[in-house]
Each structure stands twice: as C-alpha cells, then as structure tokens.
N, C-alpha and C positions, 0 to 999 in steps of 0.2 A: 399612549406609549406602551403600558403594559399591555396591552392586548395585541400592539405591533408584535413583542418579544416571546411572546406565546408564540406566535405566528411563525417565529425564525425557526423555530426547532423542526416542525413539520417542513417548513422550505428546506432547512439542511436535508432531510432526509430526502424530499423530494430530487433536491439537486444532487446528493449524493449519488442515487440513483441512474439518473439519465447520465451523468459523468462515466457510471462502471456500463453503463447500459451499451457496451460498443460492438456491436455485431460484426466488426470486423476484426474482433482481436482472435476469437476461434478461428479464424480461418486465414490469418493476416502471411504465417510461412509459406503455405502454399501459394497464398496470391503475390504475394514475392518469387516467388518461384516460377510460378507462371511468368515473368516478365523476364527469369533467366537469372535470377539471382542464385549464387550460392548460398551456402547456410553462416560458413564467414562473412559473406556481407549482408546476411541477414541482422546477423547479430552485430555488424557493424554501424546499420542504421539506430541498432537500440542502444549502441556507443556514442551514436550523436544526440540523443534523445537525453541520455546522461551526463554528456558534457555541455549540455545544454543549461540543463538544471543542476548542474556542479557550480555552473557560471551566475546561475539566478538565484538559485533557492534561499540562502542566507540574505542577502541582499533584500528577496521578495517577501519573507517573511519578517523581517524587522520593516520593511516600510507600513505590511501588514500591521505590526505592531506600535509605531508610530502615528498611523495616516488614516489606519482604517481597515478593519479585515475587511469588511463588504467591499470598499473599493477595489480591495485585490482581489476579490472574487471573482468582482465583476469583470475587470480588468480579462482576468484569465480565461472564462471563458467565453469573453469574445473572442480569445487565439486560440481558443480552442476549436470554436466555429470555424473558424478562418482556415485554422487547419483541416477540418476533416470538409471541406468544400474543396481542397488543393489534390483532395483525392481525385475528384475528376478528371483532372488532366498527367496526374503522376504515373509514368511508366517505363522512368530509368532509375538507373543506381540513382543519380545525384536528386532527382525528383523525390524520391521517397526520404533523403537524405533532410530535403527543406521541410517534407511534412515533420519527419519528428522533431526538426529544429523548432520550429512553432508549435509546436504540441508540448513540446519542453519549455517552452518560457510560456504557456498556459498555464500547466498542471505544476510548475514552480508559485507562479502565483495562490494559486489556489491551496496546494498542499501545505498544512498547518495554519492555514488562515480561518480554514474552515472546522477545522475540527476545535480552534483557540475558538471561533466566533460560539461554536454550538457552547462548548464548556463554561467559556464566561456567560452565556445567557443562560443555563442550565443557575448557575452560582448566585445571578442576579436575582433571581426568580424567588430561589430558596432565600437568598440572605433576605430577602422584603418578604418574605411568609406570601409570594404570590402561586397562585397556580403553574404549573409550569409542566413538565414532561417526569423522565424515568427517574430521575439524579442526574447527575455529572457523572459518574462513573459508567452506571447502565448506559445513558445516553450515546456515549463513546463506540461501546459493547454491539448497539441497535442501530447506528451509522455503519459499522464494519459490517454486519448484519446483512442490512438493504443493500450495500455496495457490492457482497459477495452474492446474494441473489438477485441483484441487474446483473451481473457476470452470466449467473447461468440460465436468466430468463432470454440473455442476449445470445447466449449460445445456442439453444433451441430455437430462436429468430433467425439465425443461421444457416441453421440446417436448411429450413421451410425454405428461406430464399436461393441456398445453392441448389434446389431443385428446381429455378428459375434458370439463373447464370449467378456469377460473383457480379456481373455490373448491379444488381437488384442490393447486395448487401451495401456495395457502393454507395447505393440512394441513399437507403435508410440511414446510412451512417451518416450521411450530411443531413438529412431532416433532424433526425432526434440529436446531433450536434449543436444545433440552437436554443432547446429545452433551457439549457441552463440559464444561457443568458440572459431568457427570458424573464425566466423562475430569481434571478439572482437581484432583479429591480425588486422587489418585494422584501428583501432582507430589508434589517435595521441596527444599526452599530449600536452595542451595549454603552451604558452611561460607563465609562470609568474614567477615577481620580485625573487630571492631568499632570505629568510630570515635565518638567522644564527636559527638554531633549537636549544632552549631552552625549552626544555618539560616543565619543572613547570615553565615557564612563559608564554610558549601557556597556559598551563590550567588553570593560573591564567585570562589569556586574555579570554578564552572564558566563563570562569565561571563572570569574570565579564561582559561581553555583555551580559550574558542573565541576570544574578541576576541585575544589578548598569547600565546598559548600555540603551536599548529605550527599555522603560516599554511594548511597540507594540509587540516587537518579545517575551519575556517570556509569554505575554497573549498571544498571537497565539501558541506557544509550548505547552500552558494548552489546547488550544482548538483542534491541532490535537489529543494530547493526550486523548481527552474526545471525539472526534470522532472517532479515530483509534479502540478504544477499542471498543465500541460498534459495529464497526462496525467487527470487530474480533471474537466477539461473535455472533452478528445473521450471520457469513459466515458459520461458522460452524454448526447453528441450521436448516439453510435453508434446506437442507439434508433432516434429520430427521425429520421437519416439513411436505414435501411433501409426504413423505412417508406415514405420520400419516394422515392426508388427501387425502390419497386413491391415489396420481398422482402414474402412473406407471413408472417403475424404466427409461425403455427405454425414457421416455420424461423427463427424467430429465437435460439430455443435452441440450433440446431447450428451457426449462425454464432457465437454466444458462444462455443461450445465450441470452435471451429478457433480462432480468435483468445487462448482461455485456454493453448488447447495451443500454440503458438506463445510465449506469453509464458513458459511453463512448461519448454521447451525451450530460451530462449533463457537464461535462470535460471541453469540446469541447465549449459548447456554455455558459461558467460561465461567464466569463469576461463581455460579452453582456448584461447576466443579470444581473449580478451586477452594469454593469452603467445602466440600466434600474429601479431600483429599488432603486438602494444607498444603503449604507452599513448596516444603521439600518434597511430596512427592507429585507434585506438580511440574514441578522443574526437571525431576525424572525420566519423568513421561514425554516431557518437549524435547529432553533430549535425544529419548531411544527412538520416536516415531518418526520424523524425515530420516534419520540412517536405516533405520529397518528399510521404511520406505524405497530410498534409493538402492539395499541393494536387493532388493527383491525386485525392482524393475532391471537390475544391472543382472541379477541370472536367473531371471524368471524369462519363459517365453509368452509371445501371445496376449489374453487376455487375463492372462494369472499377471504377466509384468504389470498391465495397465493397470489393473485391481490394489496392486502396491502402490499406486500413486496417492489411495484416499488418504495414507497414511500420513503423508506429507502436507496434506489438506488441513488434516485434523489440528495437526501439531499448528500448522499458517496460522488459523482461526485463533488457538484459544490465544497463541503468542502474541498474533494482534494487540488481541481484545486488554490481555492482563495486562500487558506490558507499557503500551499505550497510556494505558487509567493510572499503572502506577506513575506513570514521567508525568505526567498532566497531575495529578494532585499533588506533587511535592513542588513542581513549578509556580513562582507569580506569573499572576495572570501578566503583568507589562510583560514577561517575554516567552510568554508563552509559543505564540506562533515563532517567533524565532528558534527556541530551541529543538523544536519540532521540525524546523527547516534543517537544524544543524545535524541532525540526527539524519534526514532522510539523503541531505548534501554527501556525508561520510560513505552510507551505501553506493550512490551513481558513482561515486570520484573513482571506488576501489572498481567498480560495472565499467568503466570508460576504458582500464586497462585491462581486464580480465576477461569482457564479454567479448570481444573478436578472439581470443586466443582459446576461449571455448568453443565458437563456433568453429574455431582452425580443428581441435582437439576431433567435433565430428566426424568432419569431415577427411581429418587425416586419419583419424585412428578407430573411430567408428562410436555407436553408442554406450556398449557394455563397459569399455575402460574408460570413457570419460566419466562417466558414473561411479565406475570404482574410485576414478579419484577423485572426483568430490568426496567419498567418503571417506577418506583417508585423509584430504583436507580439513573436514568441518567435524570429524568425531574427537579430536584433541583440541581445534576453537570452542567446542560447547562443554569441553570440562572448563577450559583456561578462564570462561566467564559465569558458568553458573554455578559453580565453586565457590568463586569468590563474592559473587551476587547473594547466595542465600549467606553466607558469615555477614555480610553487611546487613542482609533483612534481619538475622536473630539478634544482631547486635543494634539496631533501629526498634526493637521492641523491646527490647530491656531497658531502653535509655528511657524511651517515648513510647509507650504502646499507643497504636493509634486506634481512631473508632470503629472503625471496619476493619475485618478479614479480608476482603474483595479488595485483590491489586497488590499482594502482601499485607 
C-alpha cells in the first residue's frame, strides 16, 4: 500500500501533464474562426464550458470528497477523452458548444480532486515517517510546474503540426486525450478517518471555515478568485491579440510555449521567492505585474506589446503556486477537494457572464480599450483584497506563528 501511494505522486504529475498537454489550445481561436466563428462566440463557447462547471464543480468535488478522489478522476477523464474524440466531427457553433459541455463536466471532476488527492498523499506519507515526494506545499508548487510546461511543450507541438494542416493537431489532441485515463487506473485513494456523511452538516462545516473559520483562507479564496479571472480573460485575448499585431499563426505555438515556460518557472521557483521577499512584498509585486503587463500590451505595438504579456505570466505562476499552498494547508483534508471546487465554481460563474461581453467588447471596440478596461477594472479589485489579505496574514502570525514562511 505504501509503495502504491508513493506511486500516486508521480502519476499526479504524470496526468497533470498530458491534461495541460492540449495542442489545441494555441491554436483553438483561429480554428474557430476558420469554421466562421466570431470572437463573441468564441468566447461564448468558453461561456458554456463555465456554465458547465458552475453546474458541477461543487457538487464534483464534494462527491470527490465523499466517494473518492480517484474515482473522480477517473470519472473525468474519461469526458475528457470523449470530448476531444468529438473534435472530429465538430464544425459549427452548437458543435463546439457540446465539446466544451463535456470537457466542463470532465475538468469539473477532476479539478480539486486531484490536487486534494496529491496533498493528502503528500500528508500521509509525512505523518507515517514514509518516503514520499517534495512536501505538501512544494508538491502543489511542481504539479502547477509540469502543467505550465505541458502548456508550452504543447505549444511547440503545435506549431510543428500546423505545418502539416490543423486536421494533424486534431489527431494528436484525441490520441494524448486518453493518457489520462489511462494513467488514472494506477492511482490509489489515501487511508482517511471515516466520517458519518451528513450533507447539511458538511456544508454547514465548510460554509463556516471559510465564512466564521481563519479569516486567511476566505481572503485568499478572494484572491485566487481576483487572479483566476483575469487571468481567464487575457488567456483568451492572447489569441487574438497576436494576431492583431501581425505574429504569424504558425508561431503561435512557440509563443504559447515561452509564456507556459514562464508560468512553469515562476510555479516552480515561488516559494524561494517568497521567502526572499516576505509576503508584503510579494503581494506588491502580484499586484503591479498583470497591470503593468496589460497596459503595456494596450499601448505598446507589435512585439514590444507581446513581450508585456511575460509580465502577466510571472505574476499567473507565482499566484498559483502561493495561493494555492496557502488555501490547501489551513484546509481539512475532509474538504479539501470541495473547497477547492468552491473557489474555482466563483471564477466560471462571474466567466459565464462576463466572457461573451468581453468577446462583444473586441469585437465592437477593438483590442487597446478592452485592455484598458480591464485595467481599470482589476487595479482597485487587487487593492480591495490584498489589503485586507496581508492585515489578516500579520494578524495570523501574531496569534499563531506557523512553521514555514512558504504560503504566508
């Protein structure tokens, strides 16, 4: 059994991997486009993709938490598979519509089941003095890690195959769309305590952790929530930004790829910087780098704009990584995967209504002023929560110093 649970950490990573490994995401606008889509109903499909998993995600990750993370993993991505095989025949609005329906009650399943599953075997491993991987914390850090570089190893795969045709990325993306499912019979469910399942008393329990429980983890839920989302919106823009600035379609894959490596690096080495810096000015820095970022793409031209996007990258990664580590270790592990659902649920729900009206905003009013107002949106949401985020971290260490610096 212990050497199953050894075994999980590496399979997370491995499936983490071929999950972000999607060679169709660099190139997904235009091949929408190619079928005659506008950029509003571009972004209307990744509306249904969100109302998808506005409709699951809570739901999927307390069964997770109930029933079994692996089973929901497993569960997901087999809809996962199912979905990128639908790519073959998809080549209207409402077609592409169904693929991200199914891809949204995949990636509902899976998200927070998998990251609960790594963390609790990470916890298991330590609490019995066994071998095991980085920590729990690291661990979290080096999943975001490998998923940021599948993004940009898949971007480069990209490229290579749009010097075929797009039907070539087509393939690929339904072959290495079964990886997972494969890789996910190999998991093994951590021993934990059983508790007698009272549904309105779990959701009494975790509606009070985050509402009445450490003020830390509901301000950090505002703050991935204020990250997540912008960062949901310029993934989508980046696209049609290059495009608009002359990059040719074929190098659109090697741009995904520096921009993945970038978020992959920054993952990878947050925790460093963070005790490098300390947390007030770590929170600084995540605030000023996607604003910079956005408006140096809003009145920069050319390859100077695209060059401002690292910025946004930087800041993705380490927000990820710290933000992440710090919700996951003030959480119990029972709800773990839920609250992790609940967190990513808030993002799509506010994405359901916002991302077609962003897509409208390109297409009516062009790139430079939709950017500008995002920035004029999110530079007084990221004072309104890490403001009150770091008075809750000084005042969490005065009470309680905890054992690490790493995550606040």
């Amino acid at each position: 059994m212990n050497r199953l649970l050894q075994r999980n950490i590496k399979t997370i990573y491995l499936m983490g991997f071929f999950h972000s490994f999607m060679v169709v995401i660099p190139v997904f606008v235009p091949l929408l486009q190619g079928y005659g889509l506008s950029m509003s109903q571009v972004l209307q499909t990744q509306a249904a993709f969100a109302l998808t998993i506005a409709m699951c995600e809570v739901p999927s990750g307390y069964i997770a938490d109930m029933w079994g993370r692996r089973n929901a993993v497993l569960v997901g991505a087999g809809l996962n598979a199912i979905g990128f095989l639908s790519l073959f025949w998809a080549d209207t609005f409402v077609d592409f519509l169904i693929y991200e329906m199914i891809l949204g009650l995949g990636f509902s399943l899976i998200s927070g089941a998998d990251l609960a599953l790594l963390y609790d075997t990470e916890l298991y491993l330590q609490e019995n003095d066994l071998e095991g991987g980085a920590g729990a914390g690291k661990s979290l850090s080096r999943l975001i890690s490998v998923e940021a570089a599948a993004s940009g190893i898949a971007g480069i795969v990209a490229s290579l195959l749009m010097l075929a045709s797009m039907q070539w990325v087509v393939w690929v993306q339904a072959v290495t769309g079964l990886v997972p499912l494969i890789l996910g019979f190999a998991l093994v469910e951590v021993p934990r305590p059983k508790r007698e399942v009272n549904h309105k008393q779990n959701a009494r329990d975790v509606i009070s952790l985050l509402l009445f429980g450490k003020p830390v983890v509901l301000w950090t839920a505002f703050a991935i929530t204020v990250f997540g989302l912008m960062a949901v919106y310029v993934f989508w823009i980046y696209q049609k930004y290059w495009e608009v600035q002359g990059v040719p379609i074929e190098s659109f894959g090697y741009l995904w790829a520096a921009f993945a490596l970038v978020v992959s690096l920054a993952a990878r080495y947050a925790s460093a910087i963070e005790q490098k810096l300390g947390t007030r000015r770590l929170l600084v820095l995540l605030a000023i780098l996607p604003i910079a970022g956005m408006l140096g793409m809003a009145l920069g031209s050319g390859w100077i704009g695209v060059m401002f996007g690292f910025a946004i990258q930087i800041a993705r990664g380490i927000s990820l990584s710290v933000f992440y580590e710090a919700l996951n270790k003030r959480v119990p592990g029972d709800f773990r995967a839920t609250v992790n659902s609940l967190v990513s649920l808030v993002v799509r729900t506010i994405f359901i209504v916002t991302g077609p009206i962003l897509g409208y905003s390109l297409d009516r009013y062009g790139m430079a002023p939709t950017l500008l107002s995002l920035v004029a949106i999110f530079t007084p949401l990221m004072v309104l929560v890490l403001l009150p985020l770091l008075a809750r971290i000084t005042r969490e260490k005065l009470l309680r110093p905890v054992e690490t610096m790493d995550a606040y």
